[in-house]
C-alpha positions in Angstrom: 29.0 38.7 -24.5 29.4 42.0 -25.7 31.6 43.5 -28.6 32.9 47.4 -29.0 34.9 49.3 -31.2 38.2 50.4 -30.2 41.2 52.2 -31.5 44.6 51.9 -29.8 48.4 53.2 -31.8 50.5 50.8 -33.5 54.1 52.9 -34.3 51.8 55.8 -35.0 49.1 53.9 -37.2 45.6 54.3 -35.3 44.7 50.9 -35.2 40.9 49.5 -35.5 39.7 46.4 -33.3 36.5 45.2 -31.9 36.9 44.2 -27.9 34.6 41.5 -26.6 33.8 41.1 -23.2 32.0 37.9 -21.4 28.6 38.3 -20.0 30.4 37.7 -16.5 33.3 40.6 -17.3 32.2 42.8 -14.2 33.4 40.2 -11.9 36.8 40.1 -13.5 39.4 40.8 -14.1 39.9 38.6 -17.1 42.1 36.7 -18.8 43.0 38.3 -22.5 43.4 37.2 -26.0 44.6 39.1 -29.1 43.1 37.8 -32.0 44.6 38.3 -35.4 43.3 37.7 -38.9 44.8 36.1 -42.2 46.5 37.8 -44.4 43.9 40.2 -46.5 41.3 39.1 -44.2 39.6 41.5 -41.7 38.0 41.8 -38.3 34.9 41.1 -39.3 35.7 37.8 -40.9 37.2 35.0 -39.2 39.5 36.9 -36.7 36.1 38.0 -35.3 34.4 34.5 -35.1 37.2 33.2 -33.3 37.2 36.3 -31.0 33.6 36.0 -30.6 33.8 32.3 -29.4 36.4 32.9 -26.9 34.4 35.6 -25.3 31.5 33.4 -24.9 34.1 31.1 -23.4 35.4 33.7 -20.3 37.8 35.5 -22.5 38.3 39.2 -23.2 39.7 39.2 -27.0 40.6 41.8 -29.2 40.2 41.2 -33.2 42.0 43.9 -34.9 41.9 45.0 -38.6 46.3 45.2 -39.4 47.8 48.4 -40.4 46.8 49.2 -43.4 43.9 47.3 -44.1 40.6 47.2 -43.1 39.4 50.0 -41.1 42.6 50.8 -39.6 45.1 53.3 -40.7 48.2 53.5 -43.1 49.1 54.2 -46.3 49.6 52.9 -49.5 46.6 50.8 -48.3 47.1 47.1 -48.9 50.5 46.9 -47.6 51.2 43.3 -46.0 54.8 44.5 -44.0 55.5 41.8 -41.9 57.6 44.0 -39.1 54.5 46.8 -38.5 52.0 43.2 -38.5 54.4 41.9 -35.3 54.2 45.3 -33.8 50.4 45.4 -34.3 50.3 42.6 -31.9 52.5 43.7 -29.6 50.7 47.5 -29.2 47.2 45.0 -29.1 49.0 43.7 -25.9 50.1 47.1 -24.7 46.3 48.0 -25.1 44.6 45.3 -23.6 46.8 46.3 -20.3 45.0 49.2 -20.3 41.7 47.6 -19.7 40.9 47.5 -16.2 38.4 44.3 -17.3 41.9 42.6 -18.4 44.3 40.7 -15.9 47.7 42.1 -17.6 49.5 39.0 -16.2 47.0 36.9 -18.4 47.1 37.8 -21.9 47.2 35.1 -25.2 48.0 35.5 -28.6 45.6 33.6 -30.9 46.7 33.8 -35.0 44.5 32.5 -37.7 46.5 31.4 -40.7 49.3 34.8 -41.7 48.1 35.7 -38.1 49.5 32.8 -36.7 53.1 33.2 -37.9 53.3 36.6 -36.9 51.6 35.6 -33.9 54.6 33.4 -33.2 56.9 36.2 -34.0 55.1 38.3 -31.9 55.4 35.9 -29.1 59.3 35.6 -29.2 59.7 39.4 -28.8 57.3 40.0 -25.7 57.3 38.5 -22.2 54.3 39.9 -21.0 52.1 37.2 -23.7 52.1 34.1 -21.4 50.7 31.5 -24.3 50.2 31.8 -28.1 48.4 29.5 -30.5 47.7 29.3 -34.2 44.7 28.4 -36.4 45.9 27.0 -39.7 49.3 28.4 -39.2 50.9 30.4 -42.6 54.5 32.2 -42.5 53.4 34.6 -45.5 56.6 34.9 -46.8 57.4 31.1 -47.2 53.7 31.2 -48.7 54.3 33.7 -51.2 58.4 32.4 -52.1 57.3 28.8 -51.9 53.7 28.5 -52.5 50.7 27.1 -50.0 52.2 23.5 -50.6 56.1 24.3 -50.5 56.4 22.9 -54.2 56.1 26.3 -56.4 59.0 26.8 -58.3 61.2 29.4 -57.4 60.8 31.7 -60.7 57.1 32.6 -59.6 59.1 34.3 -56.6 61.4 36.1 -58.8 58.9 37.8 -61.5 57.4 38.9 -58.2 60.9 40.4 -57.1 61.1 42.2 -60.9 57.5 43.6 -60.8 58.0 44.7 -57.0 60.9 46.2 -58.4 59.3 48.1 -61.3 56.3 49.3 -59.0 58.9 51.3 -56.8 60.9 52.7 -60.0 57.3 53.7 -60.8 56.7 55.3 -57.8 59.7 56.9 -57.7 59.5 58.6 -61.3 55.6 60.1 -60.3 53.5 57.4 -62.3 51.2 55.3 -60.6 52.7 51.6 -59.5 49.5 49.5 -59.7 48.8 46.9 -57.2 49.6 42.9 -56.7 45.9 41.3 -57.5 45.1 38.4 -54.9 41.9 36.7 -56.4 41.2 35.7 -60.1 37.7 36.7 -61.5 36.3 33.0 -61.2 36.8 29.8 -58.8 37.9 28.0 -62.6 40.8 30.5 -62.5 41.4 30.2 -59.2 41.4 26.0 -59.3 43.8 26.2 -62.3 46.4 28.5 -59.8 46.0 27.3 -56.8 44.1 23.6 -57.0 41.6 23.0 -54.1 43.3 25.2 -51.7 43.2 28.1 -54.1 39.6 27.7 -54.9 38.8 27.6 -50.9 40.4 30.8 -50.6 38.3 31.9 -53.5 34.8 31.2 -52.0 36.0 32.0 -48.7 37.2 35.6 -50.1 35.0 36.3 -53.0 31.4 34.9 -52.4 29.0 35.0 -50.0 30.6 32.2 -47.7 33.0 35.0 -46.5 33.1 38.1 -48.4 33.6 41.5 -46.6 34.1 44.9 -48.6 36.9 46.0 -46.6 38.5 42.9 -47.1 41.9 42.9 -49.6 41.3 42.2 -53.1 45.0 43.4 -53.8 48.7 44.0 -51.9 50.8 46.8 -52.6 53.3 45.7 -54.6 56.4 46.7 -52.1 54.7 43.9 -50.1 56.6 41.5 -51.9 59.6 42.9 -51.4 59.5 43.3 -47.8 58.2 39.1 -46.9 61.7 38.5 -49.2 63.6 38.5 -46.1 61.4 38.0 -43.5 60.9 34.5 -41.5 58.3 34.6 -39.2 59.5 31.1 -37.6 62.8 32.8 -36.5 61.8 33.8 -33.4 60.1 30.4 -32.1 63.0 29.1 -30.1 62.8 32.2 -27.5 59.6 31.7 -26.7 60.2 28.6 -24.8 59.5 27.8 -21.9 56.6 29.8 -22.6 53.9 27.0 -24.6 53.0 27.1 -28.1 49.5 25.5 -29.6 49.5 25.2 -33.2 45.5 23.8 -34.3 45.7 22.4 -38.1 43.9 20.7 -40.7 44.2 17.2 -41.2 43.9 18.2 -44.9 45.8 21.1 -44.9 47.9 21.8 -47.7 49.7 24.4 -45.9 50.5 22.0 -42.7 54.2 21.7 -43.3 54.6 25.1 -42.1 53.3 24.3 -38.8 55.4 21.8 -38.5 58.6 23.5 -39.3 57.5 25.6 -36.4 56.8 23.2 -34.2 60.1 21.7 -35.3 61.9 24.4 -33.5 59.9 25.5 -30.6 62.2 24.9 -27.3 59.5 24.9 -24.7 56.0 22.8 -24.4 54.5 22.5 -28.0 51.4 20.9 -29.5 50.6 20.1 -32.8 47.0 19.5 -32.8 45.3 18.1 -35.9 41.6 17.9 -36.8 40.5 15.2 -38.7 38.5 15.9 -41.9 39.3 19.7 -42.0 41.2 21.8 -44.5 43.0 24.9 -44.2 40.2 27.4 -44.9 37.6 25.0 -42.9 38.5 26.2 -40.2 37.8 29.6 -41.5 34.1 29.2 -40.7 32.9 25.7 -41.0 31.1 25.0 -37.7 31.7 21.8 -37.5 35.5 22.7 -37.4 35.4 25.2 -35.4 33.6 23.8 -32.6 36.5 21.4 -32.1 39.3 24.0 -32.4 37.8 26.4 -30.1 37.0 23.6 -27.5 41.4 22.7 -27.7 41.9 26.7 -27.3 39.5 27.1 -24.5 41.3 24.1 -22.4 45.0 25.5 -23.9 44.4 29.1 -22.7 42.4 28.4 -19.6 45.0 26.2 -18.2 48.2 28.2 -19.7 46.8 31.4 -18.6 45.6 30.6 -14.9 48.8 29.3 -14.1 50.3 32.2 -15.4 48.5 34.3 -13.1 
């Protein structure tokens, strides 16, 4: 397996991904797989593990940082905008038919937790991705309006609508809007926010379990205005008959998502659980992802050679 850096254009944002090729990839051409990260994750993190895996596995994949995060480009930095996120995927796509190692009639959309929502979207919108599956799927915006377990009350979601509001006045009258801070200074704080989930995300993020210095530590604050309206699950019904694989923590807090998705897909749709794991397990726990990536390998090496 080998990895490279790459750049290709998303709507005029130069995008930054690392491709990775199998040891065999001269006797291709391949089957493909965009791999996307979580939200203010980047390449380098679990987007690349996955990736990585795959590779090893027979598949070309492509991890890429999102438009404006990471190494890629766009400004303010920090943005989360869920409609250039769907067209980062889509230009990935356009990309990987470039690729003379890639069979363009065999390309997969993998999404790891934000990833796998707009990955979904993604998927509704483009006929040349044959299969898409999910890694701890996450629709952002029913994250951020609901919380991680659907129970947050619904005034959390509106001071974010009145400080998302007061960031653009600020921008608009030349001072500077701050920025939306994602992580607390300790796990404590992050426990008393977000209970076990929110303290995974912590340690994930913020220690040396995970930590990369390109990764997010804030959103821009017109973030939150822009997931307001967006629902990444609308577009599941047209990807049928096209399949859907959606790989989730038994212990998941934010498993109900998946399952709303799943509840609408109109084609051949798995919900696969693994037993024992949480949401951010199967970030990087080993023992977690061996299982997951041994469902996608079957998933995408079935789904894609018969789309070929």
């Amino acid at each position: 397996m080998a990895r490279s850096s790459v750049t290709f254009d998303s709507a005029g944002i130069e995008i930054a991904a690392h491709l990775y090729t199998p040891d065999r990839a001269g006797s291709g051409p391949w089957p493909a797989l965009v791999v996307g990260h979580p939200g203010t994750g980047v390449k380098e993190q679990t987007s690349g593990t996955y990736a990585r895996l795959m590779a090893e596995r027979g598949f070309v994949t492509l991890a890429f940082d999102a438009a404006h995060q990471g190494e890629s480009g766009g400004l303010p930095r920090g943005l989360e905008d869920p409609a250039q996120r769907v067209e980062d995927f889509k230009a990935a796509v356009s990309y990987l038919t470039t690729r003379e190692e890639v069979d363009a009639e065999r390309i997969g959309l993998l999404g790891i937790c934000a990833s796998g929502g707009y990955a979904l979207a993604a998927t509704g919108g483009d006929h040349r991705v044959r299969a898409v599956a999910t890694v701890s799927t996450a629709d952002p915006s029913r994250q951020f309006r609901l919380g991680a377990d659907g129970g947050q009350d619904p005034a959390v979601f509106q001071s974010l609508l009145d400080a998302a509001g007061q960031a653009r006045t600020a921008a608009a009258r030349g001072t500077d809007p701050g920025v939306m801070t994602m992580f607390p200074e300790t796990a404590e704080q992050a426990r008393a926010l977000g209970g076990d989930h929110g303290v995974e995300g912590f340690e994930y993020y913020c220690t040396a379990r995970g930590a990369h210095e390109r990764s997010a530590r804030f959103l821009a604050w017109e973030s939150i205005d822009k997931l307001a309206f967006y629902d990444a699950f609308f577009a599941v019904p047209l990807i049928g008959p096209r399949p859907v694989l959606q790989i989730i923590g038994e212990r998941a807090v934010t498993a109900w998502m998946a399952v709303e998705a799943h509840q609408r897909a109109t084609g051949s749709a798995e919900l696969h659980r693994i037993e024992g794991a949480s949401h951010v397990d199967l970030y990087d726990k080993k023992e977690y992802i061996d299982q997951a990536v041994d469902k996608l390998t079957d998933y995408f090496a079935t789904r894609l050679d018969a789309a070929g």
